[in-house]
N, CA, C and O atoms as a printed pandas DataFrame, in Angstrom:
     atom_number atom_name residue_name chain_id  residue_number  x_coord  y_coord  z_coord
0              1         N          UNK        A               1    0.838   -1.167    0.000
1              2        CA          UNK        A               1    0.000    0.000    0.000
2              3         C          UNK        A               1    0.891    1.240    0.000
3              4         O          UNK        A               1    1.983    1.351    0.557
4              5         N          UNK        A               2    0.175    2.244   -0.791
5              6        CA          UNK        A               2    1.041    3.629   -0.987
6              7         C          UNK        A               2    0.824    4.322    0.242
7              8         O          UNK        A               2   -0.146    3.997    0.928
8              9         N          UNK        A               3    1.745    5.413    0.691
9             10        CA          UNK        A               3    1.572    6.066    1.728
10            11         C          UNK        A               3    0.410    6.570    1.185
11            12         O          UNK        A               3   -0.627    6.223    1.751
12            13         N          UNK        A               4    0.292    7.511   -0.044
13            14        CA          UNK        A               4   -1.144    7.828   -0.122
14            15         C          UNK        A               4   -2.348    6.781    0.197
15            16         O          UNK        A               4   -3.256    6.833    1.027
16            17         N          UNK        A               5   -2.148    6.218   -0.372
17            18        CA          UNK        A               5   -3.658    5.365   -0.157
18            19         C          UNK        A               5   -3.886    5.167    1.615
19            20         O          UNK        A               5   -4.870    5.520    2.264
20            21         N          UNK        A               6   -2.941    4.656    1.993
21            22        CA          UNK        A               6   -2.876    4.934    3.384
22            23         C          UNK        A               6   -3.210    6.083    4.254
23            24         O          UNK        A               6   -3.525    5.956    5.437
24            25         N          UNK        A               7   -3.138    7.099    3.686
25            26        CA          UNK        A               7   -3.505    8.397    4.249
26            27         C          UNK        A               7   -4.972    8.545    4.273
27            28         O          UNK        A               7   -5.586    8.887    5.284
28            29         N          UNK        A               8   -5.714    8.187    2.732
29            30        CA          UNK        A               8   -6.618    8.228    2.686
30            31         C          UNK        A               8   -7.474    6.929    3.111
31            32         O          UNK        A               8   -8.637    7.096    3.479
32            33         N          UNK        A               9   -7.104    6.076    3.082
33            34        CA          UNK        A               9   -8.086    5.173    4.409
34            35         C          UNK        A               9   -7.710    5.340    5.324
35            36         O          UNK        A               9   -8.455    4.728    6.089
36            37         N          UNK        A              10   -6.588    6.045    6.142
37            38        CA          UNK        A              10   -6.864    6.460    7.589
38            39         C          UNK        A              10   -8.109    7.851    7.748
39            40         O          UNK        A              10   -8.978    7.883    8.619
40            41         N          UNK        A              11   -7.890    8.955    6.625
41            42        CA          UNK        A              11   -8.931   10.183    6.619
42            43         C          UNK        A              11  -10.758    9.058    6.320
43            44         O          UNK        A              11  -11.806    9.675    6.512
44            45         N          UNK        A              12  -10.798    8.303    6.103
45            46        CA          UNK        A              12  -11.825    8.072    5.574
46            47         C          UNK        A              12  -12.116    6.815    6.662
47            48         O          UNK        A              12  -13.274    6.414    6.554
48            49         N          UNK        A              13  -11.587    6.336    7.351
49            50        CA          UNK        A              13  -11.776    5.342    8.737
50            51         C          UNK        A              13  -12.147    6.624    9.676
51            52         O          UNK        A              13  -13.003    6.446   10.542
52            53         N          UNK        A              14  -11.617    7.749    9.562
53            54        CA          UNK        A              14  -11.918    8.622   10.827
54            55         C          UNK        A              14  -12.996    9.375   10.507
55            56         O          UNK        A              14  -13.612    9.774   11.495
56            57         N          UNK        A              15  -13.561    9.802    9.144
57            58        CA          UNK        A              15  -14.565   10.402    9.185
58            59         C          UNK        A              15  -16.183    9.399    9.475
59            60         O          UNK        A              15  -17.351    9.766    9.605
60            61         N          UNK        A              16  -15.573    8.129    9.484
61            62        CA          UNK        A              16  -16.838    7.229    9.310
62            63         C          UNK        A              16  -17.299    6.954   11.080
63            64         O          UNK        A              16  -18.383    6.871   11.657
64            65         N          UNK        A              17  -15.775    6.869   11.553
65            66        CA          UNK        A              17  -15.879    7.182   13.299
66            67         C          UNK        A              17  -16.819    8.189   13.547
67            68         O          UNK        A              17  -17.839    7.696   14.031
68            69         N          UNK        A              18  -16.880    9.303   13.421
69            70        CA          UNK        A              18  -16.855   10.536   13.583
70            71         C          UNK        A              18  -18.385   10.893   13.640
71            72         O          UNK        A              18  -18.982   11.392   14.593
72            73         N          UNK        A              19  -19.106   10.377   11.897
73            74        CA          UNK        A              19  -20.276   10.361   11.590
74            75         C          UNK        A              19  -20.828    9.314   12.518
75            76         O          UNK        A              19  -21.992    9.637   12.756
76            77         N          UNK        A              20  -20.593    8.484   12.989
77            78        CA          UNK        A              20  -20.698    7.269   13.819
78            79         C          UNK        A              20  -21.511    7.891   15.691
79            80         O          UNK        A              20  -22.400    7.751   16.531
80            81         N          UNK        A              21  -20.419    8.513   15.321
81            82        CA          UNK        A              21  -20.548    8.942   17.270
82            83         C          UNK        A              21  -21.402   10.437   16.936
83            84         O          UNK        A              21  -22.127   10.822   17.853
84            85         N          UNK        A              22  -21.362   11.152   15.881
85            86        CA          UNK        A              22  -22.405   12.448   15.811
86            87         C          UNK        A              22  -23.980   11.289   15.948
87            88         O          UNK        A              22  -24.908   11.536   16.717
88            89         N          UNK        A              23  -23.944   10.409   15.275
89            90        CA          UNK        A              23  -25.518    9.536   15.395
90            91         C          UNK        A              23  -25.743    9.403   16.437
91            92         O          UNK        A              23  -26.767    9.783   17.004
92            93         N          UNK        A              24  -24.993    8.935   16.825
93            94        CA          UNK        A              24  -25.528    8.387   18.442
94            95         C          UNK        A              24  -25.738    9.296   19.309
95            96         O          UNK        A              24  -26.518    9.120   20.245
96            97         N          UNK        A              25  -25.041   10.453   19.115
97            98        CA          UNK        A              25  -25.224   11.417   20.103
98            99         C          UNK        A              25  -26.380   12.026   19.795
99           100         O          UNK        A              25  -26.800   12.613   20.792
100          101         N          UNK        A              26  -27.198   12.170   18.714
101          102        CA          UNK        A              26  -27.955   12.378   18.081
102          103         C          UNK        A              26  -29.420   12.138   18.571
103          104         O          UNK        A              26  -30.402   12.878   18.510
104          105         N          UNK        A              27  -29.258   10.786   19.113
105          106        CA          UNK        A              27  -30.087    9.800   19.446
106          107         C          UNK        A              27  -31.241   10.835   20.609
107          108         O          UNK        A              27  -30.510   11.233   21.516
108          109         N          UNK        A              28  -32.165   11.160   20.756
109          110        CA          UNK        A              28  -32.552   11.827   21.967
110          111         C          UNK        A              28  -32.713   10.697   22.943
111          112         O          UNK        A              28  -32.847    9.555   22.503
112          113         N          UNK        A              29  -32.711   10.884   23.993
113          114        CA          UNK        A              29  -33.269   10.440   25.444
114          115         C          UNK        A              29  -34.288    9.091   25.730
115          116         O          UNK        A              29  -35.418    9.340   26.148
116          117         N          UNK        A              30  -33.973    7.956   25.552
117          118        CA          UNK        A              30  -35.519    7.073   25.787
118          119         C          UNK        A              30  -36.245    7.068   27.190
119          120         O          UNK        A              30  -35.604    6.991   28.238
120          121         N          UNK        A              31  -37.455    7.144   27.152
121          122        CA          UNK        A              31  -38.156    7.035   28.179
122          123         C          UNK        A              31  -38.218    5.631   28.929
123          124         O          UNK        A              31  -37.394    4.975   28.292
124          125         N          UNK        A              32  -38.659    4.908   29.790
125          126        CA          UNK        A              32  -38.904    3.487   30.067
126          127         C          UNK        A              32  -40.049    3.565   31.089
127          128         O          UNK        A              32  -39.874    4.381   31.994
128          129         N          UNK        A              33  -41.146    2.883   31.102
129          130        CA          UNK        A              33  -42.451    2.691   31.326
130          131         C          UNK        A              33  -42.390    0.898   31.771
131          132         O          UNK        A              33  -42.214   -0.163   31.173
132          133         N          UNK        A              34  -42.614    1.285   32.980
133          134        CA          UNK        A              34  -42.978   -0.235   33.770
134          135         C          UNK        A              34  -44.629   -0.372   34.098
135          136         O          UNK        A              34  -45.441    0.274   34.762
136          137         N          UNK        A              35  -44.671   -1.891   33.036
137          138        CA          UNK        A              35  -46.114   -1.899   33.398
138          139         C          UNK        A              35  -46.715   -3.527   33.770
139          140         O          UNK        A              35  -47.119   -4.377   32.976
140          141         N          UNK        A              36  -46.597   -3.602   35.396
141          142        CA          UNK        A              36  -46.267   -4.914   35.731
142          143         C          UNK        A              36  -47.428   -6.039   35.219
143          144         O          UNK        A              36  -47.220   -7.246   35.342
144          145         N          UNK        A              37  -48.607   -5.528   34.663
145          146        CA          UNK        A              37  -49.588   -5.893   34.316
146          147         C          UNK        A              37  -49.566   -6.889   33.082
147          148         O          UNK        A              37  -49.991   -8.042   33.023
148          149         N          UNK        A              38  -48.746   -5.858   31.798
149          150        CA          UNK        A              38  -48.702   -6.409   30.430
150          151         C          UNK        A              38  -48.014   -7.194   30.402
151          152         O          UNK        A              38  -46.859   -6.832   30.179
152          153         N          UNK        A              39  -48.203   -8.445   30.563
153          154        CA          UNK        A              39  -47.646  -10.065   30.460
154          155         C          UNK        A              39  -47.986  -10.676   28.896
155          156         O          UNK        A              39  -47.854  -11.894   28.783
156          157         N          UNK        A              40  -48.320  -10.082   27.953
157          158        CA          UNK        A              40  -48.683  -10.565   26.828
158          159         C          UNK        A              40  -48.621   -9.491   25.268
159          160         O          UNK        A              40  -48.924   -8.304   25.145
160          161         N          UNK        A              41  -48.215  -10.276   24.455
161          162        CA          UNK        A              41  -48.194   -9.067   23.220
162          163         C          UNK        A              41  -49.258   -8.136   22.987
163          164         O          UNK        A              41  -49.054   -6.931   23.130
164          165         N          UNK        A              42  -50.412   -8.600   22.631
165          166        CA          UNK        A              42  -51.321   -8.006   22.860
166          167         C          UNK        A              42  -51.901   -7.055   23.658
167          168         O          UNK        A              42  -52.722   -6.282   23.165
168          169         N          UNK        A              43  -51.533   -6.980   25.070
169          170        CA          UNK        A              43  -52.109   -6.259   25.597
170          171         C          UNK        A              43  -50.847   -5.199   25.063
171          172         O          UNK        A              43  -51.129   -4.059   24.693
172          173         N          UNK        A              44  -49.877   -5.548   25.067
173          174        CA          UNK        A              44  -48.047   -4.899   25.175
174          175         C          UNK        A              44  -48.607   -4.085   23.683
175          176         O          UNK        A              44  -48.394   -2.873   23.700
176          177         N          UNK        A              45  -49.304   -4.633   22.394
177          178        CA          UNK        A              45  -49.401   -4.298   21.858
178          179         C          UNK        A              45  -50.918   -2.584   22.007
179          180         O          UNK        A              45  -50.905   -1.378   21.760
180          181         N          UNK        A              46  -51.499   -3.170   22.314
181          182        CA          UNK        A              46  -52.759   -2.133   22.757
182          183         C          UNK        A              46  -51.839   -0.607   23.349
183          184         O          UNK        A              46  -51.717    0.513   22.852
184          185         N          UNK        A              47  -51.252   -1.305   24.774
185          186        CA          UNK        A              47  -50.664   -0.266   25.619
186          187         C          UNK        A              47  -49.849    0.512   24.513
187          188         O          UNK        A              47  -50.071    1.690   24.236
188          189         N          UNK        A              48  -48.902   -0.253   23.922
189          190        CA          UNK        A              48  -47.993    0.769   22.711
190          191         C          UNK        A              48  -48.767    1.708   22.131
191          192         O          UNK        A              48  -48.544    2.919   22.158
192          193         N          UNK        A              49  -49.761    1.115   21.557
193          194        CA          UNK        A              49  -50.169    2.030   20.232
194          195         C          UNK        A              49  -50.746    3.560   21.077
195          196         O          UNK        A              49  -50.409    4.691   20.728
196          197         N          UNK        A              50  -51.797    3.196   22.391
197          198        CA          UNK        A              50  -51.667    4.191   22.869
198          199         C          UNK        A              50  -51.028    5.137   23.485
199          200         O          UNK        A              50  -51.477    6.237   23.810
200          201         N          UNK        A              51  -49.315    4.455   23.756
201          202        CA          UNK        A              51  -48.433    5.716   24.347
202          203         C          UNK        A              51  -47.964    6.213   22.429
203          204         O          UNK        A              51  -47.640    7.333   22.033
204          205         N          UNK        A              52  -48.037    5.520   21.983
205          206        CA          UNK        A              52  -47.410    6.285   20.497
206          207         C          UNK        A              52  -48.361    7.218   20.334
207          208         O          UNK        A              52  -48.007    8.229   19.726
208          209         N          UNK        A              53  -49.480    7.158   20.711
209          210        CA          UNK        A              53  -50.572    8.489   20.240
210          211         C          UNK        A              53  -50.106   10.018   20.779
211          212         O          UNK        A              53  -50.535   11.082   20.332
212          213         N          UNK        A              54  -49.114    9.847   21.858
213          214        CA          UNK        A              54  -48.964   11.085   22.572
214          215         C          UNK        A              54  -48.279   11.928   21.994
215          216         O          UNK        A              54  -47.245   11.287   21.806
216          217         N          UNK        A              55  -48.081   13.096   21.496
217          218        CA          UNK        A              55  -47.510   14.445   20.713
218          219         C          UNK        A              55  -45.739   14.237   21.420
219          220         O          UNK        A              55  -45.277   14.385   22.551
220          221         N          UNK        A              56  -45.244   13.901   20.316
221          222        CA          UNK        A              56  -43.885   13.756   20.310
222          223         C          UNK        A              56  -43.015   12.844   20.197
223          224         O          UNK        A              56  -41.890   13.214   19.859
224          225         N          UNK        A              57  -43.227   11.514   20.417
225          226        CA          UNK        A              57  -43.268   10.216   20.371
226          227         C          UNK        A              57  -43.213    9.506   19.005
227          228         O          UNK        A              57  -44.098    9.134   18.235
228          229         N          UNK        A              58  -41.716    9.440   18.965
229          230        CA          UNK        A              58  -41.303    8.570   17.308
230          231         C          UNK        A              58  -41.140    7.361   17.401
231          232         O          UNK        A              58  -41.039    6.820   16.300
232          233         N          UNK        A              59  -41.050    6.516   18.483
233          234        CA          UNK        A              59  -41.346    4.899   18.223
234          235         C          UNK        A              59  -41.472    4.618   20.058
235          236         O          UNK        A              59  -41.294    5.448   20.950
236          237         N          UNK        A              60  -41.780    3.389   20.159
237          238        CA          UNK        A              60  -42.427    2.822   20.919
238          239         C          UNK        A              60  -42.041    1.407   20.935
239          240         O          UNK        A              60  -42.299    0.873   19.856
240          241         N          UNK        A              61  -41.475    0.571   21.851
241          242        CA          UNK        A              61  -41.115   -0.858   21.516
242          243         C          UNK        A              61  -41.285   -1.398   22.986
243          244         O          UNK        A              61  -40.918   -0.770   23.979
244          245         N          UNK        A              62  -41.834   -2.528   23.004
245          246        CA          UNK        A              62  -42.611   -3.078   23.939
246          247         C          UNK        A              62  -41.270   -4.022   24.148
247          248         O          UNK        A              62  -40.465   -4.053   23.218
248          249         N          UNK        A              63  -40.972   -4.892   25.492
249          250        CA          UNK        A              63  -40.404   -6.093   26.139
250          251         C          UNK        A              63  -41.313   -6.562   27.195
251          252         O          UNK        A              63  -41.187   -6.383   28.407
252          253         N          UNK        A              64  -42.611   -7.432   26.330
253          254        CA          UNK        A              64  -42.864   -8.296   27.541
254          255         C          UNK        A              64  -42.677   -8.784   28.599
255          256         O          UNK        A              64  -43.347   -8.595   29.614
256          257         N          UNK        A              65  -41.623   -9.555   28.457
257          258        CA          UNK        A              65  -40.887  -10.258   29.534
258          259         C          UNK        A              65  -40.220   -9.359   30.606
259          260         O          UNK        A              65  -39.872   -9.697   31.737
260          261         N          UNK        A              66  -40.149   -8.536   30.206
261          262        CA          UNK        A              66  -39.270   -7.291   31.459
262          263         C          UNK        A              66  -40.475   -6.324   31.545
263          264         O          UNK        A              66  -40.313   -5.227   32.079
264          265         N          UNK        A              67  -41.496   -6.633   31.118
265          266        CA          UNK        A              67  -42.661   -5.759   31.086
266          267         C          UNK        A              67  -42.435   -4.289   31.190
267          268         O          UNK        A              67  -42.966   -3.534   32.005
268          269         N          UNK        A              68  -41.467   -3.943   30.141
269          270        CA          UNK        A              68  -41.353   -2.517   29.815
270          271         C          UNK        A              68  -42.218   -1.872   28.550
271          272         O          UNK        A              68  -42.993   -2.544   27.869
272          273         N          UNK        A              69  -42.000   -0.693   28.384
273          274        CA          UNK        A              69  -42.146    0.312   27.428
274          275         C          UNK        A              69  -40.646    1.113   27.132
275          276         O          UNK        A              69  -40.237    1.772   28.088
276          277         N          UNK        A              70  -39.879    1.112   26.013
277          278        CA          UNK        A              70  -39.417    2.272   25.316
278          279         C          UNK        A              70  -39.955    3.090   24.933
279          280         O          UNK        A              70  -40.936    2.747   24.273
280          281         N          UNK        A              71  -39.772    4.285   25.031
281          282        CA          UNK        A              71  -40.252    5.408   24.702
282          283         C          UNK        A              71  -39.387    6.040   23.821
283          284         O          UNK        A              71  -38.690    6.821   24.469
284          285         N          UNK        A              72  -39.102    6.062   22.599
285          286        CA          UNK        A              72  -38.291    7.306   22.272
286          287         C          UNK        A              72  -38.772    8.458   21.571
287          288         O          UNK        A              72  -39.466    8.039   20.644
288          289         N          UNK        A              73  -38.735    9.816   21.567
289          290        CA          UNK        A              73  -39.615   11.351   21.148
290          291         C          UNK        A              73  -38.742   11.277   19.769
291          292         O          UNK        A              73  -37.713   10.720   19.386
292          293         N          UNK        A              74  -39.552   11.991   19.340
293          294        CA          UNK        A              74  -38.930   12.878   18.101
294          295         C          UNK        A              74  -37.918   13.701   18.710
295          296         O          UNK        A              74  -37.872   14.130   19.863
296          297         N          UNK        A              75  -37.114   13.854   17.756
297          298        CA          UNK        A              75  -35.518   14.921   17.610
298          299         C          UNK        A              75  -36.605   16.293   18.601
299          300         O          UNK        A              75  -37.819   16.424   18.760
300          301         N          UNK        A              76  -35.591   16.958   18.994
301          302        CA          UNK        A              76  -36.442   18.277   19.654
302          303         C          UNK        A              76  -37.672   18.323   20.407
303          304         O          UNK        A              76  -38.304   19.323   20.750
304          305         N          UNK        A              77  -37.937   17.056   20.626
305          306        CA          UNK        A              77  -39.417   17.340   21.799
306          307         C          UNK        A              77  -38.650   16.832   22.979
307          308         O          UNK        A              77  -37.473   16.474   22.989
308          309         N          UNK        A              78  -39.715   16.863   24.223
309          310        CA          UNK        A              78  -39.851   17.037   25.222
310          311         C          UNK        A              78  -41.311   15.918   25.331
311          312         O          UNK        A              78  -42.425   16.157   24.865
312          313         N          UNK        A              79  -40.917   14.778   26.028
313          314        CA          UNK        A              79  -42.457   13.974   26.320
314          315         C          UNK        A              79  -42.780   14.389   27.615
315          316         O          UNK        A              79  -41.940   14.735   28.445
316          317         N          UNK        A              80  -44.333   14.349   27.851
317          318        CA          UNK        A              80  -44.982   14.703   29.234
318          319         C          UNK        A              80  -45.036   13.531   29.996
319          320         O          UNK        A              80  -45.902   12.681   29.787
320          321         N          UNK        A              81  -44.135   13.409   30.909
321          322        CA          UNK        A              81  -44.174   11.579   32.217
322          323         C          UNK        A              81  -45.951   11.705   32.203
323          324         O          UNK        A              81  -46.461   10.589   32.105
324          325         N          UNK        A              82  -46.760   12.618   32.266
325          326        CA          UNK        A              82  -48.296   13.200   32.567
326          327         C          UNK        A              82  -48.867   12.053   31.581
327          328         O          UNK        A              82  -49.480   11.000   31.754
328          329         N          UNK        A              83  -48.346   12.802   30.405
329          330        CA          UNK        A              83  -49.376   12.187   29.000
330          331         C          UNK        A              83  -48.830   10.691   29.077
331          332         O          UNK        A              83  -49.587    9.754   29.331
332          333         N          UNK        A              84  -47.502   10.534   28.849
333          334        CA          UNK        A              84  -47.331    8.865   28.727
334          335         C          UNK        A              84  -48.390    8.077   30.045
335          336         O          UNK        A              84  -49.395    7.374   29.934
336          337         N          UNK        A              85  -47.799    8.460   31.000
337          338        CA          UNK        A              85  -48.428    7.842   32.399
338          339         C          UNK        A              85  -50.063    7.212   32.017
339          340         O          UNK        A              85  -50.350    6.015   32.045
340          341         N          UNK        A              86  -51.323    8.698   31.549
341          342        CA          UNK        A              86  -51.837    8.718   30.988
342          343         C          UNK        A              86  -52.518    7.302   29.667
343          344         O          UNK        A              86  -53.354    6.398   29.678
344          345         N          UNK        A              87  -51.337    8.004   28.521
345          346        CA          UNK        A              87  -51.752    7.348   27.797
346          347         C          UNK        A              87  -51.579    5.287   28.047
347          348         O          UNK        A              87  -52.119    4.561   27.212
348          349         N          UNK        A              88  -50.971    4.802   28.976
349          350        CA          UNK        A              88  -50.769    3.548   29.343
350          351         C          UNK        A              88  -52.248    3.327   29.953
351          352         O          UNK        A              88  -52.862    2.295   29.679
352          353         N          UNK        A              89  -52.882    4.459   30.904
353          354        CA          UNK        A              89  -53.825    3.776   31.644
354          355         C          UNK        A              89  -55.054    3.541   30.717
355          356         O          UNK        A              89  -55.846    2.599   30.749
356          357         N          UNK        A              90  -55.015    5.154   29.469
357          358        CA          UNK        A              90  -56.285    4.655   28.071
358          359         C          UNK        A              90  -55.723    3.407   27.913
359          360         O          UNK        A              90  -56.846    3.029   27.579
360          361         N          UNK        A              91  -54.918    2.197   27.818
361          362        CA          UNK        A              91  -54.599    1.361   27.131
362          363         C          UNK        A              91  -54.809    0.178   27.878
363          364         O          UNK        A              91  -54.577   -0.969   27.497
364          365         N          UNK        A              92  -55.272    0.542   28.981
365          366        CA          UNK        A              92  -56.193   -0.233   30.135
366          367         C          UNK        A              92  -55.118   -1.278   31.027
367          368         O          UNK        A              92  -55.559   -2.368   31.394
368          369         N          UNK        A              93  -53.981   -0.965   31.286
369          370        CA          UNK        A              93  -53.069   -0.857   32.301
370          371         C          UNK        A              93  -52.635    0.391   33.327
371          372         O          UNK        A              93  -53.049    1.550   33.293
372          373         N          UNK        A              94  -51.673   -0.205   34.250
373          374        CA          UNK        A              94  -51.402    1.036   35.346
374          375         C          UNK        A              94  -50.051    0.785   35.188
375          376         O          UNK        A              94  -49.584   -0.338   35.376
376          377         N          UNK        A              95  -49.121    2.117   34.728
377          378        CA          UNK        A              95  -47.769    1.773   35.146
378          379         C          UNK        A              95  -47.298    2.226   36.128
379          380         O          UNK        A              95  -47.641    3.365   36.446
380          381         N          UNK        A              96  -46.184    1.368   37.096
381          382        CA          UNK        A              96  -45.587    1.472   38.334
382          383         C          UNK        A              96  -44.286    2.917   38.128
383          384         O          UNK        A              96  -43.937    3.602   39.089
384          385         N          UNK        A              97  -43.879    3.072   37.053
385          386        CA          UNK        A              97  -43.050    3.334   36.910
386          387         C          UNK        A              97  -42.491    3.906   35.850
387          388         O          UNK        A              97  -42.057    3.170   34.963
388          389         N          UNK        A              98  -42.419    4.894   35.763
389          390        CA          UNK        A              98  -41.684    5.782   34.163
390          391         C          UNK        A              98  -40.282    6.513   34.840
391          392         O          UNK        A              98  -40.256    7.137   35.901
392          393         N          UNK        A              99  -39.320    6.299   34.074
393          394        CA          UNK        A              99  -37.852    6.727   33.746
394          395         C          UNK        A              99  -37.813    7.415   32.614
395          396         O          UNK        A              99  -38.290    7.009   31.555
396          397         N          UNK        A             100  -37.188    8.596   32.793
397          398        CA          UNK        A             100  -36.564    9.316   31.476
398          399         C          UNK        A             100  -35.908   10.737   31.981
399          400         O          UNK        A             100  -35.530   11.076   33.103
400          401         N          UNK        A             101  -35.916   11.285   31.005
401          402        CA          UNK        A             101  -34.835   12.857   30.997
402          403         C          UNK        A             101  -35.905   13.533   32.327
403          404         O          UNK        A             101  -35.217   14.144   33.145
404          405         N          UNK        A             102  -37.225   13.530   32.629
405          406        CA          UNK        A             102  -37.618   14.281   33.259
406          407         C          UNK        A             102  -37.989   13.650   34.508
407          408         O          UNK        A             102  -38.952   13.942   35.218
408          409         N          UNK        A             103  -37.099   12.733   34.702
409          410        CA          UNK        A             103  -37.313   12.146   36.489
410          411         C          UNK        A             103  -37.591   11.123   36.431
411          412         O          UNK        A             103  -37.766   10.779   35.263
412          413         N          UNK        A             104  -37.822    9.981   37.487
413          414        CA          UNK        A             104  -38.353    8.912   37.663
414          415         C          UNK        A             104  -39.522    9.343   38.812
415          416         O          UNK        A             104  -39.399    9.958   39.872
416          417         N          UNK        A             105  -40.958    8.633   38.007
417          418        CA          UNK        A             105  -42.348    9.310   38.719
418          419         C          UNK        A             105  -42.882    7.688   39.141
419          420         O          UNK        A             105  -43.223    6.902   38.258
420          421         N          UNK        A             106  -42.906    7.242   40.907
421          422        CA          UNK        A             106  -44.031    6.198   40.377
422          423         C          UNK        A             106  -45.509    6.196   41.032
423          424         O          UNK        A             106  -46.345    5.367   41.392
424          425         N          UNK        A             107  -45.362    7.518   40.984
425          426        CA          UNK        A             107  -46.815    7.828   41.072
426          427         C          UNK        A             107  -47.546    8.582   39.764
427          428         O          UNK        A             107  -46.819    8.901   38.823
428          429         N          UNK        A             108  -48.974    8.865   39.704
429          430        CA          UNK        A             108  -49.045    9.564   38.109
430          431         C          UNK        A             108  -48.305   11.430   38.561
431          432         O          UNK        A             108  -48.484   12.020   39.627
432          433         N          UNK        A             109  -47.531   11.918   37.385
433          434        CA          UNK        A             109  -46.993   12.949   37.599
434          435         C          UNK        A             109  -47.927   14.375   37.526
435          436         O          UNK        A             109  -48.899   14.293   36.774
436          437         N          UNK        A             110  -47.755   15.519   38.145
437          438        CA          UNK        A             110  -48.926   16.660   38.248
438          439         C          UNK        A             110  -48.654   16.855   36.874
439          440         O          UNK        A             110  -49.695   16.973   36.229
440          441         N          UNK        A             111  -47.507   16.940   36.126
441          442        CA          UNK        A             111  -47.509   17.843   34.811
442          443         C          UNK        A             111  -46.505   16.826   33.634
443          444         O          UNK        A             111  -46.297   17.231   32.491
């Protein structure tokens, strides 16, 4: 290998680093929603669709077995612990427990 070519797959290994770690950092904040109830896809599925209804909220991924909720917002929002909390109980569960950028609530939150 030429020193050039070498130069340029070291410049081009580091810009791919680079773009690599801007993504991730990128990434906003996931929420996590404990809902000791949803033991089954279905319901896991119900509860999702209604925390995805809440204003800001770009995906949603259920783990049965650890009976969670992911939460992750769109780039630049801010989710309400209120509305998620909320939107789990329209979905005809109670969650114990929400984690994210704005506290851990396990009671329902005032705002």
């Amino acid at each position: 290998m030429t020193t050039m070519t070498r130069t340029l797959a070291a410049a081009a290994l580091a810009a791919l680093v680079l773009l690599s770690a801007r993504a991730e950092a990128a990434d906003p904040p996931a929420t996590t929603i404990t809902v000791p109830e949803m033991d089954c896809a279905s319901c896991a599925k119900k509860v999702g669709g209604k925390v995805g209804e809440v204003p800001g909220v770009a995906k949603v991924e259920y783990d049965v077995q650890a009976r969670t909720l992911k939460v992750t917002p769109k780039a630049g929002s801010t989710l309400s612990p209120k509305a998620l909390w909320e939107a789990v109980e329209k979905g005809g569960k109670d969650p114990s427990k929400i984690e994210g950028p704005a506290g851990t609530h396990t009671k329902k939150p005032a705002a």
